[in-house]
N, C-alpha and C positions, 0 to 999 in steps of 0.2 A: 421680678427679673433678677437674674443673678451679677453680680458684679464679678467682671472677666479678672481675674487677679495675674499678673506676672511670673509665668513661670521659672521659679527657686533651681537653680543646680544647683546639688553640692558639690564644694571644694572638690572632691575628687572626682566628679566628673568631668570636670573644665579642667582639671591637672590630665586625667587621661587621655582629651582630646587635644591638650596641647602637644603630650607623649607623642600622639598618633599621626598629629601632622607634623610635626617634627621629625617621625622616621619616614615619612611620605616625601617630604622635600630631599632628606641626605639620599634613600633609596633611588631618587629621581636624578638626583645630581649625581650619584654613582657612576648611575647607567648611563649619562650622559657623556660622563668621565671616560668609559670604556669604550663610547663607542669612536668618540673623536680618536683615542690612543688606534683603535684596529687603522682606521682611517689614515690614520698617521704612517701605520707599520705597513697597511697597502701601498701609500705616493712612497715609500721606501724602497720596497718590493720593486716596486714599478722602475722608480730608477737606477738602482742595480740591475735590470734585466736587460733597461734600454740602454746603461754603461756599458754590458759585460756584451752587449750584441755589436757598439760601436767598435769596443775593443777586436771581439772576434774578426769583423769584416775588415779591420786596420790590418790585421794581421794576417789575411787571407790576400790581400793586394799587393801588401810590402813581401809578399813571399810570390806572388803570382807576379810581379815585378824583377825580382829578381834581384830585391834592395836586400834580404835577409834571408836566411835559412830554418828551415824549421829548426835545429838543433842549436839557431841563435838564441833565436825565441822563448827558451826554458827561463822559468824561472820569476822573478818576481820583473816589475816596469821597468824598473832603476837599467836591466839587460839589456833591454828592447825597445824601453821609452827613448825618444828624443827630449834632450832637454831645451832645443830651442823650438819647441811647440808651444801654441797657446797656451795664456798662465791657467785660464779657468779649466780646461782640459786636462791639464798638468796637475793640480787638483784632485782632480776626481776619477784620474786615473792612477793614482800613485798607491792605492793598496790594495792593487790587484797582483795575479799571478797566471800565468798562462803555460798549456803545454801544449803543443803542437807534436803531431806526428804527420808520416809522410808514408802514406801505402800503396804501393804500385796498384796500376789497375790492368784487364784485358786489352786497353786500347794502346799502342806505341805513343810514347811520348807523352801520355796524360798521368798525372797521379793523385790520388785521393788525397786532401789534407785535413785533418781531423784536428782542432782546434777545440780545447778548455778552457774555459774562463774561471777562473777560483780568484773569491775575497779573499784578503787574507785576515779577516778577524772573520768569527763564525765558525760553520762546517766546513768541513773538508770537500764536501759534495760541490761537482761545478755547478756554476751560476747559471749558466749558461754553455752550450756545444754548438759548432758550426761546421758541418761537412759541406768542402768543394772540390770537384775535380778540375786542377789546374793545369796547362801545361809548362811546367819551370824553364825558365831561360836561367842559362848560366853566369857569369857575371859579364856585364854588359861590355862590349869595347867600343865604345864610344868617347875614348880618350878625356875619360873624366879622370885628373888631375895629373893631365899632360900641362906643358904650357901653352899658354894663351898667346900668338902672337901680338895681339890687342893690349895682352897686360904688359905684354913688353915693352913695347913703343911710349904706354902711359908711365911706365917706371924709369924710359932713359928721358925721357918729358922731365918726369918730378927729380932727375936728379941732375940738370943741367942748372 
């Protein structure tokens, strides 16, 4: 009977299979690497789209209100942002840019308002567009910053 003997690699075979798992592991974690980054650039994506959609419908209300005009609206937040808005909003709306137009339609009293959303780091191309036909009211009269007879009586109060 033969005696079973241990089988001998040479040096360079045990060097080559170290080579080969060693490009096995980096090529694994590469791929790994890539895919978490796409991953990354999609929840990005995502939330510029759902920013640039809040933004749009902000701007479709505040104009269908009768708080702004389309030709307020140009331009980068800093125009058209309120600065006493939520901070986190405030945020994540600050490097945007919006244009608004204002297109008559066939119907009396309705008009198309066509709303862009643009980042301003990136392309030029918008993020986002929102078309509504709204009817514009003109600025409201509703004696907003008339006086108050209420604040009156509270100011000859506080100054007695």
């Amino acid at each position: 009977m033969r005696l079973l003997r241990a089988n001998r690699s040479s040096p360079g075979a045990i060097l080559l299979e170290c080579v080969l798992a060693l490009a096995l592991l980096v090529g694994g974690g590469l791929t790994v690497m890539m895919l978490v980054d796409n991953a990354s650039n999609s929840v990005q994506r995502v939330r510029d789209a759902q920013t640039a959609t809040d933004i749009a419908s902000s701007v479709i209300a505040q104009i269908e209100a009768g708080i702004l005009t389309p030709e307020a609206l140009r331009g980068d937040s800093d125009s058209w942002f309120s600065p006493a808005a939520d901070i986190k909003q405030a945020s994540s709306w600050k490097s945007w840019r919006i244009d608004a137009d204002l297109e008559p339609t066939t119907t009396e009293g309705l008009s198309l308002v066509v709303v862009h959303v643009f980042r301003d780091v990136g392309p030029n191309a918008p993020v986002f567009s929102l078309q509504r036909v709204v009817r514009l009211r003109g600025p409201v009269a509703d004696g907003l910053g008339d006086s108050d007879p209420i604040e009156a009586l509270i100011e000859q109060a506080s100054k007695r």
